[in-house]
TISE-514279 format. One line per field, with one value per residue (C-alpha): residue number from 1; x, y, z. Coordinates in pm, whole numbers, plus 32768, in hexadecimal, padded with zeros to 4 digits. Example, Ala and Ser with C-alpha at 12.3 -4.5 7.8 and 13.67 -1.06 7.14 Angstrom:
n c(1 / 2)
px c(84CE / 8557)
py c(7E3E / 7F96)
pz c(830C / 82CA)
***
This chain:
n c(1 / 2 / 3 / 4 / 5 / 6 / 7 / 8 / 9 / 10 / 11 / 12 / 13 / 14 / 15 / 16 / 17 / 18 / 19 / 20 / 21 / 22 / 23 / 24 / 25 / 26 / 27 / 28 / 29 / 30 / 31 / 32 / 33 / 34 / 35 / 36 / 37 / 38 / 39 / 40 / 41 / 42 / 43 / 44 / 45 / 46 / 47 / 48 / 49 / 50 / 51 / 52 / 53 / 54 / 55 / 56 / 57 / 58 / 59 / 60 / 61 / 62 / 63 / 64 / 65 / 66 / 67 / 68 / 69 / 70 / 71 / 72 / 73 / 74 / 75 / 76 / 77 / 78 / 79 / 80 / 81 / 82 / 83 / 84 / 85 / 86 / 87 / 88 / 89 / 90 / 91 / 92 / 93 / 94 / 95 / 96 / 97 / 98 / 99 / 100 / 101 / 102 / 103 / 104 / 105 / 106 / 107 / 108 / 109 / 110 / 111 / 112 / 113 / 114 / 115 / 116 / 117 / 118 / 119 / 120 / 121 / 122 / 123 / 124 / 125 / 126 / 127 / 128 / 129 / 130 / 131 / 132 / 133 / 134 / 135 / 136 / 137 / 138 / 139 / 140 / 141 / 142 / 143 / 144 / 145 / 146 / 147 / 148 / 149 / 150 / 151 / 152 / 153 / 154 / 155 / 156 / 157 / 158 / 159 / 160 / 161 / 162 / 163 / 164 / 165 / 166 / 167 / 168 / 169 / 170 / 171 / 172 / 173 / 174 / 175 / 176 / 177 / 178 / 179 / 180 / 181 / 182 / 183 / 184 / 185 / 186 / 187 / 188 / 189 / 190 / 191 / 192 / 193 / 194 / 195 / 196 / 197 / 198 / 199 / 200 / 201 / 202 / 203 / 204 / 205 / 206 / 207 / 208 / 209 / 210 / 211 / 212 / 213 / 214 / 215 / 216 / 217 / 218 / 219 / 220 / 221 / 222 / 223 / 224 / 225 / 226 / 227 / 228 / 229 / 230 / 231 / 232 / 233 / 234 / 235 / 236 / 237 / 238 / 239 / 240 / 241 / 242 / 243 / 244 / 245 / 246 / 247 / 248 / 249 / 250 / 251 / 252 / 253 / 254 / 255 / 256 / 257 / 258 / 259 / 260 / 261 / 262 / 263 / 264 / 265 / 266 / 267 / 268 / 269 / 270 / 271 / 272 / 273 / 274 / 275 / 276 / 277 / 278 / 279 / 280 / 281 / 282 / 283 / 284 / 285 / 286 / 287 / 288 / 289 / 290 / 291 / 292 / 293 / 294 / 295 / 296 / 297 / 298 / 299 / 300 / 301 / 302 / 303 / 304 / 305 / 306 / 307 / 308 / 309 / 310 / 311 / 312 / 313 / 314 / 315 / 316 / 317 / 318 / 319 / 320 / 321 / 322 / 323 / 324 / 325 / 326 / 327 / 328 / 329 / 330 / 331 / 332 / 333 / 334 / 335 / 336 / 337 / 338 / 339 / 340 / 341 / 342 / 343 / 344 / 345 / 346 / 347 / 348 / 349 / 350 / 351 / 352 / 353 / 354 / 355 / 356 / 357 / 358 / 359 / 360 / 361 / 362 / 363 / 364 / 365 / 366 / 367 / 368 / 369 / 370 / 371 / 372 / 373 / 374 / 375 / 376 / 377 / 378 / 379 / 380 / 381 / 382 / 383 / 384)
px c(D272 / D128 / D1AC / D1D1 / D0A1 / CFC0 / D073 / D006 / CEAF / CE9C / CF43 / CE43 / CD41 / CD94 / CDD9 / CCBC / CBEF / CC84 / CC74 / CAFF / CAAB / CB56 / CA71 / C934 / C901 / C7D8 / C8A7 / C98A / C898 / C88B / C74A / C709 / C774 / C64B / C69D / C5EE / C518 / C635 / C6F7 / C61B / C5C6 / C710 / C721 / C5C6 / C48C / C3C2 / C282 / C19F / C14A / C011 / BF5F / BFA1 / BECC / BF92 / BEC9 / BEFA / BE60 / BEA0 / BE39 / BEA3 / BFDB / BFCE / C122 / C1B0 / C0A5 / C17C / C2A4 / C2A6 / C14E / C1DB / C2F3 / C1ED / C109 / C246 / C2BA / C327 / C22D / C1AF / C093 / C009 / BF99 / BECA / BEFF / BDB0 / BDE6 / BCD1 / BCC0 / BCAA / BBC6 / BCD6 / BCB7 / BDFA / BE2A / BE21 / BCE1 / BD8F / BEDF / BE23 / BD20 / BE38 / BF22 / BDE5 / BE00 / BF3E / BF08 / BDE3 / BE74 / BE13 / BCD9 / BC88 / BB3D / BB0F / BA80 / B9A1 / B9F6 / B8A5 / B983 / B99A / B9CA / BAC8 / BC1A / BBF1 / BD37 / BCBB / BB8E / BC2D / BD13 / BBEC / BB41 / BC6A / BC63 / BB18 / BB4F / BC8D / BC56 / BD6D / BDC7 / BF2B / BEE3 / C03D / C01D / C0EF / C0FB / C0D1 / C20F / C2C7 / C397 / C427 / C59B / C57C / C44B / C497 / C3DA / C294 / C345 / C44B / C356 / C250 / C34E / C305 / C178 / C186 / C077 / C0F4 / C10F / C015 / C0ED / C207 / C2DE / C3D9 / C4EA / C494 / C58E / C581 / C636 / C79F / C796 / C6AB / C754 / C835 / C799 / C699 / C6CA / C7A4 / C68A / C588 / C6BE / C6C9 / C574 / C500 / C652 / C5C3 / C437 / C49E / C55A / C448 / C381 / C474 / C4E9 / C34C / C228 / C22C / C1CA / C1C0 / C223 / C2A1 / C306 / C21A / C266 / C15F / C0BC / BF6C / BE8C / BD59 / BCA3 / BD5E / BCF1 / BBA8 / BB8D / BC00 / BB23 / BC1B / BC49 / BAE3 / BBD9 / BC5E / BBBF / BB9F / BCFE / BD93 / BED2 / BF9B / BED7 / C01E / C05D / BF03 / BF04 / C04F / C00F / BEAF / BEE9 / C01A / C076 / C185 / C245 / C150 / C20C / C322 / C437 / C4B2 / C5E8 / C69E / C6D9 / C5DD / C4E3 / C52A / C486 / C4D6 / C424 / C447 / C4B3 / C37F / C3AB / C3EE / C2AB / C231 / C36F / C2F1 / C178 / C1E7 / C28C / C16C / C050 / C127 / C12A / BFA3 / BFB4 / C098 / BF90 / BEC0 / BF95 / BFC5 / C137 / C1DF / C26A / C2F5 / C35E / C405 / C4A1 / C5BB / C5FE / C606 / C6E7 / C7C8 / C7DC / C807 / C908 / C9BE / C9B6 / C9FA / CB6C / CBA6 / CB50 / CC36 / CD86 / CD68 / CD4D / CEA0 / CF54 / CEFC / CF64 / D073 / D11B / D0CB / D147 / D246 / D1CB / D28F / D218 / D09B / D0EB / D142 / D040 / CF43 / CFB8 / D00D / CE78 / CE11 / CEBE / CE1C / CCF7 / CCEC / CD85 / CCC2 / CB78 / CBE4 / CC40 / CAF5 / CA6A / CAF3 / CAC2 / C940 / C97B / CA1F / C918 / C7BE / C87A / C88E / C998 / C9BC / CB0C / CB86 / CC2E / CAFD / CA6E / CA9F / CA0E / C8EC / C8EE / C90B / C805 / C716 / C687 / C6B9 / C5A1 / C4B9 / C4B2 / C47F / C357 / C2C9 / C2BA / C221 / C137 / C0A9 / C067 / BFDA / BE33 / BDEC / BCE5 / BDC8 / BE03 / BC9B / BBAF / BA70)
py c(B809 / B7A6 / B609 / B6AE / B762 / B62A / B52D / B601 / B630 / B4BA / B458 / B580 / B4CF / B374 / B3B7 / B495 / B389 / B289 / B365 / B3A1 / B219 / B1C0 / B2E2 / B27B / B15C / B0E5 / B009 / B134 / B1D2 / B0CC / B095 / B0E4 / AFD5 / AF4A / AED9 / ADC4 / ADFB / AD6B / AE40 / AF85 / AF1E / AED2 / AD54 / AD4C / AC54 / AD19 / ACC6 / AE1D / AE51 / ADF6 / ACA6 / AC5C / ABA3 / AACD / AA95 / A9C2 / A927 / A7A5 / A6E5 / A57F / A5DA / A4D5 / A474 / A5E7 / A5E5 / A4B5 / A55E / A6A7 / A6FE / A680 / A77A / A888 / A7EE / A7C3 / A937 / A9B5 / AAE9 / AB25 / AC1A / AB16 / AAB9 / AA00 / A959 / A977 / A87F / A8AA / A75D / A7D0 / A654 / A5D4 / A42B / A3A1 / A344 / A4BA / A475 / A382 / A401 / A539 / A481 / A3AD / A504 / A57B / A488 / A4FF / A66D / A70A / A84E / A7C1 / A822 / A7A2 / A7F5 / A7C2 / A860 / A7A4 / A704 / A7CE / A904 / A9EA / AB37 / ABA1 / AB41 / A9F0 / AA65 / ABC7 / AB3E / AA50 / AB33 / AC11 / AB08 / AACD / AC75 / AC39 / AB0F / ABBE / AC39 / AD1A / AE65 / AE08 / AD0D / AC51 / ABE7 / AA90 / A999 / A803 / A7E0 / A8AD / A873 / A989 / A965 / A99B / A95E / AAEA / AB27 / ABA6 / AC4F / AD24 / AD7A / ADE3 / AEF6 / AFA0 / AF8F / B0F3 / B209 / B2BC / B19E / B0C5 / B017 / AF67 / AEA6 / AD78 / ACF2 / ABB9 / AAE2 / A9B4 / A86F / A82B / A733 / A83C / A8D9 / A9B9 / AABE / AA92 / AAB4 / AC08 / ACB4 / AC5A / AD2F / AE4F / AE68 / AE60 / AF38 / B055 / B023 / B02E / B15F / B203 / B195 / B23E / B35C / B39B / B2F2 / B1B1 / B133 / AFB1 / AE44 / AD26 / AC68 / ABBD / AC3B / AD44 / ADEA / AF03 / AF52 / AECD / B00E / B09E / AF6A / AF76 / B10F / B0C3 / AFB3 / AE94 / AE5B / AEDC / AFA9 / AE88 / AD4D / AD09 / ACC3 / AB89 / AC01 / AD29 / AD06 / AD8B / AE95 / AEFF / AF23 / AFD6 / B0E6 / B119 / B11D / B1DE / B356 / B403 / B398 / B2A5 / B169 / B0AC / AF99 / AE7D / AE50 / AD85 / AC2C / AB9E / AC36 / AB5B / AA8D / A983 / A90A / A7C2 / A7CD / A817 / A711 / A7DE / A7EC / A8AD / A986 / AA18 / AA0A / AB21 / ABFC / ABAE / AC28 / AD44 / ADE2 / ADEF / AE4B / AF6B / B00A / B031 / B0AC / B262 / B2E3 / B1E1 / B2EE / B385 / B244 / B187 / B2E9 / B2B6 / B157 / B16C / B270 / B1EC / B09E / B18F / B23D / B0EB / B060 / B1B6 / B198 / B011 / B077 / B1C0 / B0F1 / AFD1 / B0B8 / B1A4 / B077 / AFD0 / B107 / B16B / B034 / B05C / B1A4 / B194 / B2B9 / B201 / B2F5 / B2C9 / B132 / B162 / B26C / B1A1 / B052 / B106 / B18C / B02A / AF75 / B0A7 / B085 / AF04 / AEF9 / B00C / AF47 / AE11 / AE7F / AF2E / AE26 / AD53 / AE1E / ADFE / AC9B / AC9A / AD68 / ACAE / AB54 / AAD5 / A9F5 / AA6F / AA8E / ABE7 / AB96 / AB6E / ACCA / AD77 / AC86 / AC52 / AE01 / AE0B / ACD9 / AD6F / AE91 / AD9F / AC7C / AD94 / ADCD / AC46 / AC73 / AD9A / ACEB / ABC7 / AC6E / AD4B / AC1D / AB77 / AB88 / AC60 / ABB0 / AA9C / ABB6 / ABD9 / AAFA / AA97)
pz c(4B6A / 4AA0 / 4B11 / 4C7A / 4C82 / 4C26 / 4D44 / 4E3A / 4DE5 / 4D93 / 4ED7 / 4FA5 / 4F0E / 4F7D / 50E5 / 5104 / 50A7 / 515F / 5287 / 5251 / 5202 / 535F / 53F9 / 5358 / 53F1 / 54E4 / 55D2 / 5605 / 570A / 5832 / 58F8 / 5A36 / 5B48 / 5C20 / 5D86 / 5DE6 / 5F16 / 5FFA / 5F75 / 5FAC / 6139 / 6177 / 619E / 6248 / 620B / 610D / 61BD / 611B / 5FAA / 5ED6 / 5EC6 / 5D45 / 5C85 / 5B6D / 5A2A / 5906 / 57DF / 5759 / 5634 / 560A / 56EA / 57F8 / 57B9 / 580D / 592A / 59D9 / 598A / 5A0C / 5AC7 / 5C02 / 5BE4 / 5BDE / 5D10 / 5DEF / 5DE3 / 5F36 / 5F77 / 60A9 / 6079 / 5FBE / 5E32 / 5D5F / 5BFA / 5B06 / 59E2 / 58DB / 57E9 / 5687 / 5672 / 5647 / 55D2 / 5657 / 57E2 / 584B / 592C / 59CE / 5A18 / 5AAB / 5B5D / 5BEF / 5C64 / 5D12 / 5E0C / 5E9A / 5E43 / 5EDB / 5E2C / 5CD7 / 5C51 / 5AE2 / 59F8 / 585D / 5738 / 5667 / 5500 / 5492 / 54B9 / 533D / 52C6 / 5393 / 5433 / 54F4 / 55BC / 561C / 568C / 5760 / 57F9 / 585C / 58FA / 59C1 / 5A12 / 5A46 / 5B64 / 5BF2 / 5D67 / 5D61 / 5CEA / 5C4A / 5B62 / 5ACA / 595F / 58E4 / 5815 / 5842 / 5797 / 5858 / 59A5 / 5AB8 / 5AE2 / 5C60 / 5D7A / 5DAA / 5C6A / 5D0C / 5E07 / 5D1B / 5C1C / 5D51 / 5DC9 / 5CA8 / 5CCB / 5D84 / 5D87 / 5C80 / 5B8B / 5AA4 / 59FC / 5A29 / 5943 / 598B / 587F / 57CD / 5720 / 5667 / 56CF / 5695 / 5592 / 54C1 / 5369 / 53C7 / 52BF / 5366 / 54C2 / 544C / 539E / 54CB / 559A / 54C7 / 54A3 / 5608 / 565B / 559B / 5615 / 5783 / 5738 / 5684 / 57CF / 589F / 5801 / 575E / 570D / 5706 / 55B1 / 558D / 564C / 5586 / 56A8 / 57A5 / 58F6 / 5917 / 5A2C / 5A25 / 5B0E / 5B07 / 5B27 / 5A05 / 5925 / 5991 / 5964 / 5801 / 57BA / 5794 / 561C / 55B3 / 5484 / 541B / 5451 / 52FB / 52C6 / 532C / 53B5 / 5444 / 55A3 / 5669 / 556D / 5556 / 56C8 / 571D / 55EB / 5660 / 57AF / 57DA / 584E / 5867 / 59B0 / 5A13 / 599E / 5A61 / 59FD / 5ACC / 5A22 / 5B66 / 5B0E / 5C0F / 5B35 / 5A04 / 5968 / 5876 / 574E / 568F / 552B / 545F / 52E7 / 51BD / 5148 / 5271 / 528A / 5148 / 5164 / 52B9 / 51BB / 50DE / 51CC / 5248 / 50D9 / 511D / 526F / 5215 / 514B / 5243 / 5362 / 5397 / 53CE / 529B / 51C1 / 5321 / 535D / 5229 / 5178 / 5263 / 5247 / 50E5 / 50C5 / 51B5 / 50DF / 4F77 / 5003 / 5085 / 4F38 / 4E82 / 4F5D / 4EF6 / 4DA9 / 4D9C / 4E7A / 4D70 / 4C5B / 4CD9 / 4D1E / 4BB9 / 4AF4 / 4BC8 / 4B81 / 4A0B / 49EE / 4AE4 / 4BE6 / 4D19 / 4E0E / 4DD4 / 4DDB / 4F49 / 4FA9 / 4F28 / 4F9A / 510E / 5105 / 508E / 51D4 / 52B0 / 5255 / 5277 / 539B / 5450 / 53DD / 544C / 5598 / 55C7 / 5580 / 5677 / 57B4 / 571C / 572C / 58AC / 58F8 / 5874 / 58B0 / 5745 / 56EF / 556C / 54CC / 54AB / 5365 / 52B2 / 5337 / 51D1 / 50F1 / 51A9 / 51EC / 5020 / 5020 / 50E6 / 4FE6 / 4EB7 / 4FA8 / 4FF1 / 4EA0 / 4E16 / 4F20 / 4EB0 / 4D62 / 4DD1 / 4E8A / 4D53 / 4CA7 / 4DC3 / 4DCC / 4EB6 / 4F5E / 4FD9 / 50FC / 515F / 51D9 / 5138)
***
């Protein structure tokens, strides 16, 4: 009876964790589907909406100016845009390639900051000089190295520019032939941020597919917080910026957009600067406690399945071998397959298989950071 008793606490425990693992996880709770604006008039020539003003910063980019600014000045939007492109002083053939796009594009307007620039964040001063120059109320944040999947870009994200909104956020995914790791943890991480957006405040953007007012940035005085710190200008914005139900997604895949695969060295610099950023930023406790219990009490199951199985088979408790092995399969297999739909649904091409090593990997490499980042001088993250 004492034998008895035990298997069926043991195998309780195993399937209530396995249960609450598969339940306890972000890409569990879809987002919200945007229509494009097609879609919302029925078919009809979206002719109304905001004049946008796209703005974006460059520094010795000109090759990712050839490739993928003429994406951006060829979007079909009838009410009408510009594109702001602040040079960085950059010493490469940026100048040129820009001075060269004007011609065709009367919609491209172009200005600099100057070398002399200290003291504060060369790239938050650029992008408020671009605010700054910006006729229009709705001003669209990118990236030289990024590229819209569709010439509806301007037009799905502006269906979201409504009264009742300052901020709206699109998805932004790196290219296929990125790391898959990587590409999976950009996912999950802007899964759960657009969620938080919807469903509360917003509290961050890693991605770089933003859209504020301009009167909000202005009301807030741009970056005048944070200029000191060289990075973070997207998460500095959206958690400053933000209230509660003010903040849309464009989650439809005309709203996309693409970004080349950064080297390695930059990949982790990002994480780098974020650990920086992310002491600066209100609503992180909010914010991370979740995630980080989700991801204990993934590897808590792992850890307790392997365990039952290992000693199960030693001591011969047949039962608990296939209770634990049966949770073990569920839970893989209901991860994985969440996982996927995430996939359909944001248009990465990742392989499912990999889902939970990269879901056990990702704690473990925001840890290695976190390391790396404590021994790091901290004034490598502000400027001087």
């Amino acid at each position: 009876m004492i034998i008895d008793t035990i298997t069926i606490i043991v195998c309780s425990v195993l399937l209530l964790l396995a249960v609450a693992a598969s339940l306890c996880n972000p890409l569990l709770r879809k987002l919200a589907a945007t229509p494009t604006a097609e879609e919302e008039h029925d078919g009809e020539d979206n002719t109304t909406g905001p004049r946008l003003s796209v703005i974006m910063t460059v520094h010795d980019q000109a090759r990712e100016l050839e490739e993928h600014l003429s994406v951006i000045l060829s979007q079909d939007y009838a009410p009408g845009y510009e594109v702001i492109v602040v040079d960085e002083s950059s010493t490469d053939d940026t100048e040129d390639v820009l001075n060269r796009m004007k011609r065709n594009c009367p919609h491209l307007y172009t200005t600099f900051i100057p070398e002399s620039s200290h003291y504060l964040s060369r790239r938050k001063l650029a992008l408020t000089l671009g605010v700054k120059a910006a006729k229009n109320e709705w001003l669209i944040f990118t990236d030289a190295d990024c590229q819209p999947e569709s010439d509806q870009w301007l037009k799905t994200i502006a269906q979201q520019c409504t009264a009742d909104k300052d901020l709206v956020l699109g998805y932004t995914r790196y290219e296929d032939d990125t790391p898959c790791y990587w590409r999976f943890e950009r996912l999950a991480s802007q899964w759960r941020l657009m969620r938080r957006a919807v469903n509360g405040t917003a509290y961050r953007y890693n991605g770089n597919n933003l859209a504020v007012r301009k009167s909000v940035f202005m009301r807030h005085n741009g970056f005048l917080n944070n200029l000191k710190y060289l990075r973070g200008e997207y998460d500095f914005m959206v958690n400053e910026y933000a209230q509660p139900g003010r903040t849309a997604v464009a989650t439809h895949p005309d709203a996309r957009i693409t970004q080349d695969t950064p080297s390695k060295r930059t990949w982790t610099n990002r994480h780098l600067y974020f650990m920086e950023t992310q002491r600066h930023l209100s609503r992180s406790k909010a914010y991370q406690l979740p995630a980080t219990l989700c991801s204990a009490l993934l590897h808590v199951n792992y850890i307790t399945q392997a365990c039952a199985i290992g000693l199960s088979i030693a001591w011969e408790q047949w039962i608990v071998t296939g209770v634990a092995a049966t949770c073990m399969i569920i839970t893989l297999a209901m991860r994985t397959l969440v996982a996927h739909k995430a996939f359909k649904a944001t248009g990465e091409t990742i392989p499912a298989y990999g889902v939970p090593l990269m879901e056990l990997r990702a704690m473990w490499q925001y840890l290695l950071f976190r390391i790396r980042y404590m021994k790091a001088d901290k004034y490598d993250f502000i400027r001087r």
